[in-house]
C-alpha positions in Angstrom: 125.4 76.7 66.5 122.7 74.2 68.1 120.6 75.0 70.9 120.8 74.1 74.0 118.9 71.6 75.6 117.0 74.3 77.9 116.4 76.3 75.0 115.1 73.6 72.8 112.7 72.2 75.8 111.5 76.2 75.9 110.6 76.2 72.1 108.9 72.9 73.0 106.1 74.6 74.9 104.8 75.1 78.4 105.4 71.5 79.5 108.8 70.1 78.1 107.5 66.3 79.5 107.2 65.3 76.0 110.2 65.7 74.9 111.8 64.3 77.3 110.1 61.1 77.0 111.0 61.4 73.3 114.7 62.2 73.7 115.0 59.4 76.6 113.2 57.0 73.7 115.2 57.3 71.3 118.6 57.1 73.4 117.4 53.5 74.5 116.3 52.7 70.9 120.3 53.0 69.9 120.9 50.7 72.9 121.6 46.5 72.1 119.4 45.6 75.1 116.3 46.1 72.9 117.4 43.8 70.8 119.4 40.8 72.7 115.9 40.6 74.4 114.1 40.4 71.1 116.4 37.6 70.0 115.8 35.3 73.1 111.6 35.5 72.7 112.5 35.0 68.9 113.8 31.8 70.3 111.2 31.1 72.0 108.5 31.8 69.4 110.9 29.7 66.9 110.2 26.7 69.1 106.6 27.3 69.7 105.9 27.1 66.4 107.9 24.2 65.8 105.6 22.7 68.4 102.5 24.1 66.5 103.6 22.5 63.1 103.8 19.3 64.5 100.5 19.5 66.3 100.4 20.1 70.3 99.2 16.6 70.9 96.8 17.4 73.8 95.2 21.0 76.1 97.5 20.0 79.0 100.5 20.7 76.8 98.8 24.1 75.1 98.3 25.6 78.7 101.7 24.9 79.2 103.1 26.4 76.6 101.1 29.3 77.5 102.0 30.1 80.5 105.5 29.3 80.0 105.1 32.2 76.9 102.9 34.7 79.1 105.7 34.2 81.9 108.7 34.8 79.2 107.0 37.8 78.5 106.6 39.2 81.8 110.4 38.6 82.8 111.7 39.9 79.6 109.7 42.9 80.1 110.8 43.3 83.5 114.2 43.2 82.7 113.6 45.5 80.6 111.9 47.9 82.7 114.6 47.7 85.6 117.5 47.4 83.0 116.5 51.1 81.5 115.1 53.2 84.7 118.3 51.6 86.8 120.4 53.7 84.1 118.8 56.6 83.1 119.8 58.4 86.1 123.5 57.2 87.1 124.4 57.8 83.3 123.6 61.4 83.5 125.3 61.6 86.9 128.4 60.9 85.5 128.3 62.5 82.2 127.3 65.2 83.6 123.9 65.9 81.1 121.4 67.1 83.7 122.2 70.0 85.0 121.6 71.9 81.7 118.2 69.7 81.4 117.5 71.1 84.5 117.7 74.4 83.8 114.8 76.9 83.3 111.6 76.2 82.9 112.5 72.4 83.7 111.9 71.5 87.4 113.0 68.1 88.6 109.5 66.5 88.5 109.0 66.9 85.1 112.4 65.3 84.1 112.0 62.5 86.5 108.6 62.0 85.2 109.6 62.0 81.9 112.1 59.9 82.0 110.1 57.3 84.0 107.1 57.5 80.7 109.8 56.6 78.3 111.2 53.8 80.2 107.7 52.5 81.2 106.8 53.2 77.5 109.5 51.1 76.2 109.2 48.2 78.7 105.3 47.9 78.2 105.9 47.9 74.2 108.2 45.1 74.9 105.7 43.1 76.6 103.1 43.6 74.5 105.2 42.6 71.0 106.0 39.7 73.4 102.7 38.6 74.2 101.6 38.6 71.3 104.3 36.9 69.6 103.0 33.9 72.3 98.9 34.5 71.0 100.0 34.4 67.4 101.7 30.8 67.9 100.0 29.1 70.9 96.1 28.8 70.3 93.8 29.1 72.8 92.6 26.2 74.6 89.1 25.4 76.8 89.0 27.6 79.4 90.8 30.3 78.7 89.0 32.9 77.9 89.4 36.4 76.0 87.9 38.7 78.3 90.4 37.0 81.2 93.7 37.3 79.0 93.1 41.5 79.0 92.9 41.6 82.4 95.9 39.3 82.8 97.7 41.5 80.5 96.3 45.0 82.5 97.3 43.8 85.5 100.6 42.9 84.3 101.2 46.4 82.9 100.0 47.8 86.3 103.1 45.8 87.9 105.4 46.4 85.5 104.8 50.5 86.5 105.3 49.3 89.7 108.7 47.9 89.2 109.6 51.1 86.5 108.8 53.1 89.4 110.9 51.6 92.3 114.1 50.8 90.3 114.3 54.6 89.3 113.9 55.1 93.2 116.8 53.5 94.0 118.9 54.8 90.9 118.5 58.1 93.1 120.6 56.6 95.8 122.3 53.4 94.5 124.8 52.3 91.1 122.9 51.3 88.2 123.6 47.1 88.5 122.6 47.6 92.1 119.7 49.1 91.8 118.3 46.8 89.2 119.1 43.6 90.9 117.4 44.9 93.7 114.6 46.0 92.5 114.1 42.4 90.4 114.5 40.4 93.4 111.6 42.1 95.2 109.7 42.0 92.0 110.2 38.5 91.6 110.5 37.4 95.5 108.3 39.3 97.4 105.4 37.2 97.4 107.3 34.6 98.8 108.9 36.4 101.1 105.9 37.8 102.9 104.0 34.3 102.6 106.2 32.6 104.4 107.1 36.0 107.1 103.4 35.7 107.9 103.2 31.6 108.0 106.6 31.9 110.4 105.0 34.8 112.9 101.9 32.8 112.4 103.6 29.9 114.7 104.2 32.5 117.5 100.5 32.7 118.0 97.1 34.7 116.6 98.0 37.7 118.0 101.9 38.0 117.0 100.1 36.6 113.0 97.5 39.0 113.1 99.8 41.6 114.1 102.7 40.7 111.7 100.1 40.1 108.7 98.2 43.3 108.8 102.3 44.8 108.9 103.3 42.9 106.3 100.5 43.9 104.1 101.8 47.4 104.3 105.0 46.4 101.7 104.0 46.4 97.7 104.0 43.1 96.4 104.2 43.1 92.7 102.7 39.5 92.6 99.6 39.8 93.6 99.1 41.4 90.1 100.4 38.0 88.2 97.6 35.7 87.4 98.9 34.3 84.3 99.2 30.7 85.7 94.9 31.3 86.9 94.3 31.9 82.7 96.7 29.5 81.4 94.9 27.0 84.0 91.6 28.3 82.4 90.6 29.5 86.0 88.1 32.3 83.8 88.1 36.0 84.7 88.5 37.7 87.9 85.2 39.8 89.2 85.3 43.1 88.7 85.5 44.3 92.4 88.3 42.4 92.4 90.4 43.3 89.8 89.6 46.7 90.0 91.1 46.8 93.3 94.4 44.5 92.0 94.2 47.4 89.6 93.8 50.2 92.4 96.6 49.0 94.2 98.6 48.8 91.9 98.3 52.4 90.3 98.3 53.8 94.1 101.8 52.1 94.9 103.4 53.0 91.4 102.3 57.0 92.5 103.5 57.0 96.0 107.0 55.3 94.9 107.2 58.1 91.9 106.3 60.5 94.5 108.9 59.5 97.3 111.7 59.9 94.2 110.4 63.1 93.2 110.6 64.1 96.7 114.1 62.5 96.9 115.4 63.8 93.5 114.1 66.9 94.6 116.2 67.5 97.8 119.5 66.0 96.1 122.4 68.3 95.5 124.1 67.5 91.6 
């Protein structure tokens, strides 16, 4: 007779994280999202190179085809991301898996956590294979420099915890396709949401803009972390005060949002 999940996480050792991030892995790996995703940047790469064999014809069109690559990445990876922590959770709602996951010595942390590590583990891979399907095909061009493109790429795995993060939030408290949608729009549309909030309480005077702005600067915006368009422009690296603090923000919002769901996971009856 197999053992049960409980037992199996005991013989695992005194922290049973690992396993679940392995066991949530390899779930996913059986799914066809991995791969429909894979087939569309195969596209892409499949016309990149087309456009590499026939010579870019000037730098203009290199840094487009850059950024348009970098950018493919980053929304294929964010799919990603909020396609498999929007599901995780529901699923085993309704099948009815958790509760023996959840017995002793597993305490709801540790399986939220580990479920979060192998859906961020997965998503990052993704961009990653991504990327640098897009280095591998596009060359370089003036400007853009080496040392910048690691900090584009840091700062983009910095938001894509962020997004990991809130979508298994609301998986806590919302359907699957709910929770993803919502989570992608603010991912995608909060920067220009709060812009133009602040630019229209801006037009009620300093003091209702000042007000509003330092508010507004309370929400997470995931898009302060993109500067693929700054390297693809060859803009040149960001200073380290500053993207240490992109970097800062971005870890300290991905905690407090795993933290609220713990703290909400934690008080839910199954």
């Amino acid at each position: 007779m197999s053992e049960s999940p409980a037992k199996r996480l005991q013989a695992a050792g005194p922290s049973p994280v690992g396993l679940i991030v392995r066991v949530t892995t390899l779930d996913f790996l059986r799914r066809k999202d991995l791969y429909v995703v894979a087939i569309l940047m195969a596209l892409y790469v499949i016309g990149a190179v087309v456009v590499r064999v026939i010579r870019i014809p000037d730098a203009e069109t290199g840094r487009f085809l850059m950024s348009a690559g970098l950018s493919l990445s980053q929304v294929l990876a964010a799919i990603l991301a909020a396609s498999f922590c929007a599901r995780v959770f529901p699923e085993e709602f309704e099948q009815g898996t958790l509760m023996p996951l959840l017995a002793k010595p597993v305490s709801r942390a540790q399986v939220l956590t580990g479920k979060w590590l192998a859906c961020l583990g997965l998503s990052l891979g993704s961009y990653l294979l991504f990327a640098a399907a897009t280095l591998l095909t596009i060359p370089l061009t003036a400007g853009q420099e080496a040392s910048a493109l690691v900090q584009v790429v840091l700062l983009q795995m910095t938001s894509l915890s962020m997004l990991g993060a809130a979508t298994l939030a609301l998986s806590l408290e919302f359907p699957a396709l709910l929770s993803a949608l919502v989570a992608l729009t603010w991912y995608f549309g909060a920067g220009f949401v709060l812009t133009n909030t602040r630019e229209v309480f801006h037009t009620f005077g300093e003091v209702p803009g000042a007000v509003a702005g330092r508010l507004l600067y309370c929400v997470p915006d995931p898009s302060l972390l993109s500067h693929t368009e700054c390297f693809a422009g060859g803009v040149g690296n960001l200073g380290a005060g500053l993207f240490g603090a992109l970097v800062a923000y971005g870890a300290a919002w991905t905690a407090a949002i795993l933290l609220l769901a713990i703290w909400r996971f934690g008080r839910m009856r199954l």
